[in-house]
C-alpha positions in Angstrom: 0.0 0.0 0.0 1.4 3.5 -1.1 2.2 5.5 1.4 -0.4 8.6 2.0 0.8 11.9 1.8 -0.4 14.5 3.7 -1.6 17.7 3.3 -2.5 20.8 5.0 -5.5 23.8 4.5 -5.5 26.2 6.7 -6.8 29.8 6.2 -7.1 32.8 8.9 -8.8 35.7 8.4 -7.7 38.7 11.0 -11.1 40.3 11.7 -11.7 43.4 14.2 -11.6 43.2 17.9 -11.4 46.4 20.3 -8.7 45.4 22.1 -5.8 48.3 23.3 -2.7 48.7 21.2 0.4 51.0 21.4 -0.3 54.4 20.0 0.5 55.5 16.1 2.2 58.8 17.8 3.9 57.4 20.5 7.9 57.6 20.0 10.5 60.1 19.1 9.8 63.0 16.3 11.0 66.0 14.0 9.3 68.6 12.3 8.8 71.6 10.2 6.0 73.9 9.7 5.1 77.3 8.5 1.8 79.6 8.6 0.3 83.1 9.3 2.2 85.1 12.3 -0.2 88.1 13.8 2.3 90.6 16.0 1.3 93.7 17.4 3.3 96.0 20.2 2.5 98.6 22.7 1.0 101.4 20.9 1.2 99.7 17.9 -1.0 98.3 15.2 -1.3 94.5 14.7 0.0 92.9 11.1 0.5 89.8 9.4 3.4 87.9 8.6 5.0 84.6 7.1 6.0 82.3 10.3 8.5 79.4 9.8 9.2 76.9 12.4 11.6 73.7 13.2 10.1 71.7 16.0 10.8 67.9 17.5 10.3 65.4 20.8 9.1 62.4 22.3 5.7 60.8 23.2 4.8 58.6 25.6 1.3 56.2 25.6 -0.3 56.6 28.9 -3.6 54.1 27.7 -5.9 56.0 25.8 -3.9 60.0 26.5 -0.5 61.2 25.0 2.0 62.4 27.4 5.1 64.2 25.3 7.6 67.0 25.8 8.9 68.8 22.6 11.3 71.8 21.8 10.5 74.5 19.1 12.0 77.3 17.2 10.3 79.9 15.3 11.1 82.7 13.1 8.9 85.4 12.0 9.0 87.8 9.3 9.0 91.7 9.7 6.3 93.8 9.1 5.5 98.0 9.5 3.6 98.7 11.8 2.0 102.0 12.6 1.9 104.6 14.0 5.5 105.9 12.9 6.2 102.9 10.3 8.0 101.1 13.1 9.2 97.7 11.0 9.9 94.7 13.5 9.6 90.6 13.6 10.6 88.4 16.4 12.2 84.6 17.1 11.4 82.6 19.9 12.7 79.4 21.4 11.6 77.1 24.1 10.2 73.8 25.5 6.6 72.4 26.0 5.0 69.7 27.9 2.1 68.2 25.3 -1.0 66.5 26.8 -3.1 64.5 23.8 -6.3 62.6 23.1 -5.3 59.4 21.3 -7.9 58.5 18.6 -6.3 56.2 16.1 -5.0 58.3 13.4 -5.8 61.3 14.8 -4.7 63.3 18.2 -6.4 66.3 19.2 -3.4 67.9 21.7 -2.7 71.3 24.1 0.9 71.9 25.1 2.1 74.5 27.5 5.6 75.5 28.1 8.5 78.2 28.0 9.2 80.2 25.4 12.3 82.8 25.6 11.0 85.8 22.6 13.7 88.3 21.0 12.2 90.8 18.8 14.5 92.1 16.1 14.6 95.1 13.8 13.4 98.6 15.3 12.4 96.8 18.3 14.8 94.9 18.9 16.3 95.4 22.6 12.8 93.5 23.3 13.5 90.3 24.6 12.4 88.1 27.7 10.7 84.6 28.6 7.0 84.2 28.9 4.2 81.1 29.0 3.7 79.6 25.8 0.9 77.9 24.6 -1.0 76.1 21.9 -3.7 73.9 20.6 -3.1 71.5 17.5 -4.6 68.7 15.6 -2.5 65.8 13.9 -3.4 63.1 11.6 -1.3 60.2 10.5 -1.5 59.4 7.1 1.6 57.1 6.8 3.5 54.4 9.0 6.3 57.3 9.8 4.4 60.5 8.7 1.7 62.8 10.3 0.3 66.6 9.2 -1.0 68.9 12.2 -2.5 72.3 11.9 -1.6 74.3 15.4 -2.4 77.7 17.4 0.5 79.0 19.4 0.5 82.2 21.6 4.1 84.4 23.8 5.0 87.4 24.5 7.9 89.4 25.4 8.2 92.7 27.0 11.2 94.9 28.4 11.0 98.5 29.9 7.2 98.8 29.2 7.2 97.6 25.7 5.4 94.0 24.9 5.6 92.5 22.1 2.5 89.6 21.2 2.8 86.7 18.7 -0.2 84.7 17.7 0.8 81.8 15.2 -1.4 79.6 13.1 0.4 77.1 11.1 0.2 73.4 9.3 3.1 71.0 9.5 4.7 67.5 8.2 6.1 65.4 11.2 8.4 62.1 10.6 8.4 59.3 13.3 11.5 57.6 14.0 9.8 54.6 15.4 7.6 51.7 13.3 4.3 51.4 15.1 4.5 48.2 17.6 3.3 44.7 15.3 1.4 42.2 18.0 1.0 38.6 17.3 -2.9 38.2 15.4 -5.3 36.3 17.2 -5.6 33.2 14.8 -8.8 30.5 15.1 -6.8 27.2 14.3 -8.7 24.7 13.2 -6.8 21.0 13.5 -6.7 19.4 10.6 -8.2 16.2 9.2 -6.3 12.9 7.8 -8.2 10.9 5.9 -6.7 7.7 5.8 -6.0 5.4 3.3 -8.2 3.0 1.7 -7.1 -0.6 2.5 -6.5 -1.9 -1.2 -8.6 -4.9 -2.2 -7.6 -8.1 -3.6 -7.8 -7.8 -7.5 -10.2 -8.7 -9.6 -10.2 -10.1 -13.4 -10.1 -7.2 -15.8 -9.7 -4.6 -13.3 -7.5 -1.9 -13.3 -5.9 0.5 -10.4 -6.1 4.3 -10.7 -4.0 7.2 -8.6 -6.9 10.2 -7.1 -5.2 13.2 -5.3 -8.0 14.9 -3.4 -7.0 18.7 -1.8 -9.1 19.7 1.8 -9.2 23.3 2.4 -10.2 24.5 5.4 -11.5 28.6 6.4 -11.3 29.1 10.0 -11.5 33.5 11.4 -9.2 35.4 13.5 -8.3 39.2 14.3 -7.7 42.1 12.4 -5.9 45.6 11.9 -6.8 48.6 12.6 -7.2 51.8 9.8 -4.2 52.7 8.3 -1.9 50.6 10.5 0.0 47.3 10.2 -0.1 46.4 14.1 -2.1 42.9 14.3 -4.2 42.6 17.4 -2.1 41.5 21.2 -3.7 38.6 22.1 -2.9 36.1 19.5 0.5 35.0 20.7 -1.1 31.2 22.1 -3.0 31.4 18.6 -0.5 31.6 16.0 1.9 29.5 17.8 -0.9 26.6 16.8 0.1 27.3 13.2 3.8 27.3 14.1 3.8 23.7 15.8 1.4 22.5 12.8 4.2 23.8 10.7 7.0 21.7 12.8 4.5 19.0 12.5 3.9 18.7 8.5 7.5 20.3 7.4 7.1 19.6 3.9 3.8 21.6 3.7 4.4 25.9 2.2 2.5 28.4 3.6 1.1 31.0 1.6 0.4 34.7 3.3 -1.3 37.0 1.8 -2.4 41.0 3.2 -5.8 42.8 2.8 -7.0 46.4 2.9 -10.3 47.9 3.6 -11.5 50.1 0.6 -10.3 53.5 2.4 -7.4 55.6 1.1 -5.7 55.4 -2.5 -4.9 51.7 -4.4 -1.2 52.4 -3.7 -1.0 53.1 0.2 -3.4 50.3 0.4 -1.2 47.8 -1.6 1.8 49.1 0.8 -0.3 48.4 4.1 -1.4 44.9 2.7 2.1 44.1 2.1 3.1 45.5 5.6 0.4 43.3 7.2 1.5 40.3 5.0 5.1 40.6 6.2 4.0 41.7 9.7 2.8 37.3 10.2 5.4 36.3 8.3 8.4 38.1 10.3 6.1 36.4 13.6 6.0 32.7 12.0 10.1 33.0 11.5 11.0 34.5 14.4 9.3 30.9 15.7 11.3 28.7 13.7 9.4 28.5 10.6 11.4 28.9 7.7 11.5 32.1 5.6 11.8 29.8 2.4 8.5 28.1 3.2 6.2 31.6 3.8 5.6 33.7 0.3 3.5 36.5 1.6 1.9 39.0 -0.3 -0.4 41.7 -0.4 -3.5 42.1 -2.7 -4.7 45.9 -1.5 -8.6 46.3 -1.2 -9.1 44.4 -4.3 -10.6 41.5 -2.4 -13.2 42.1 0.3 -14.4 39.9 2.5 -17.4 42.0 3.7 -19.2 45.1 2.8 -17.0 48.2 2.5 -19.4 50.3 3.1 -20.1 49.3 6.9 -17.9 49.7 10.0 -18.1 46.2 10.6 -17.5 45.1 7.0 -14.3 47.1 6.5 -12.6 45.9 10.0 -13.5 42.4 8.8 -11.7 43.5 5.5 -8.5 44.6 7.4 -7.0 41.2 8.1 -4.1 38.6 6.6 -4.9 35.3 5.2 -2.3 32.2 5.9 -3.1 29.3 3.9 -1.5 25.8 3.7 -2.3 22.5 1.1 -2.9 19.3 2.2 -3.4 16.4 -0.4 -4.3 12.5 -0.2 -3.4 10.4 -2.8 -5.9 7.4 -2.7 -6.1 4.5 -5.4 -9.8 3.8 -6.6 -10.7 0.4 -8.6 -11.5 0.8 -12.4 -13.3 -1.4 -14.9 
């Protein structure tokens, strides 16, 4: 009797669950931004003019808030201002402590701090330190990569003369730290050998044929949240069912392959399937699996497994798919 060869189906879809995750803005950042600067001075008139800035710090996660500290400089332009055509700007340098709301892509943040302000041009023997403070938006739209749109207000004054900045400005921040990737949470389903059928004496006139029969198998898991690669925490006990199934059946390939919710353009979406592809991968190899038996790739939004157009449909379309083959060759009786 010919030896049975096995095979192995196994398929996991990463579907939503609201379970906590490190924050996209946590880690070390730079910046640059520039926008409208309003000035005015005792006794004089208030103008407009270009503001320019260079900006970068740290967050920390605190579980649902953003604790950070960052240090700023800013340069804006001169302006006249009347009466008596008196033509000034300013520059100002400090340090803030930042206090925001995580909310996925998006953090809604207040920052108060120090700022030391030195006005230049006809006013220039202003100069001292003051409060600084501000109110901002920031969206991540990338791994690395966020815009923000802020308010900032300081002051300086010496020997009766104050000098007021308000500052309104949008910025591009990079991220020096990937976003965190947890094990998925993977529904492992164990899978079934069918045995071999005991061969039967032969017959007159009767013939023996070779059938390969193939038993996939589609089991659920976990999923991703928008715009991000990070898989779900609790899925470490989970996947590690794959991994020994992969020690078990070592001449079985595994094929991984990323998926996108219909949100954002085809080509950040083929990047973040990709990302979520190699995101399982890199987990199965760090657990001995080996790299030459995973192909893992990313097919965008181009295959939903739900409705788009419903929360719950595109958190079940954020998720990875592992597959495996399993095959039985079996020898049927023919006239």
């Amino acid at each position: 009797m010919k030896k049975t060869v096995l095979s192995v189906a196994l398929s996991a879809a990463l579907l939503a669950m609201g379970t906590a995750q490190a924050s996209e803005f946590a880690g070390g950042w730079v910046g640059a931004k520039a926008g409208n600067n309003s000035s005015n001075a005792t006794a004089l008139d208030s103008k407009n003019a270009t503001a320019l800035g260079l900006e970068g710090g740290y967050n920390w996660d605190m579980g649902g808030f953003l604790l950070g500290v960052n240090g700023f400089y800013d340069d804006n332009s001169k302006k006249t201002h009347n009466p008596g055509a008196v033509n000034y700007g300013s520059s100002a340098y400090g340090v803030d402590a930042k206090l925001g709301i995580d909310a996925g892509s998006w953090l809604p943040y207040a920052k108060v701090g120090y700022a030391r302000t030195d006005a230049n041009g006809a006013l220039g023997a202003v100069g001292s330190g003051d409060v600084h403070l501000g109110l901002g938006i920031e969206y991540k739209f990338a791994p690395n990569w966020s815009v923000a749109g802020e308010y900032t207000t300081y002051s300086a004054k010496t020997l009766g003369n104050k000098v007021n900045n308000n500052n309104l400005t949008l910025g591009i921040n990079y991220y020096f730290d990937t976003p965190y990737v947890a094990p998925a949470v993977v529904a492992a389903v164990a899978p079934v050998v069918v045995k071999e059928a005991p061969k039967p004496a032969p017959a007159p006139k009767e013939e023996w044929k070779t059938i390969t029969d193939e038993k996939p198998v589609r089991i659920e898991g976990a999923s991703f949240d928008t715009s991000s690669a990070k898989l779900k925490p609790t899925a470490d006990a989970k996947l590690q069912q794959v991994v020994e199934f992969a020690a078990k059946y070592p001449q079985a390939n595994l094929e991984v392959s990323g998926h996108t919710d219909s949100r954002g353009d085809d080509g950040y979406n083929q990047s973040l399937s990709e990302k979520r592809a190699q995101s399982v991968k890199g987990f199965l190899v760090k657990k001995g699996v080996a790299a030459d038996r995973i192909s893992a790739k990313g097919y965008g939004e181009t295959m939903p497994a739900a409705d788009n157009k419903t929360k719950e449909g595109r958190a079940q379309n954020r998720r990875v798919e592992v597959r495996y083959t399993i095959r039985e060759e079996r020898k049927v009786r023919v006239q």
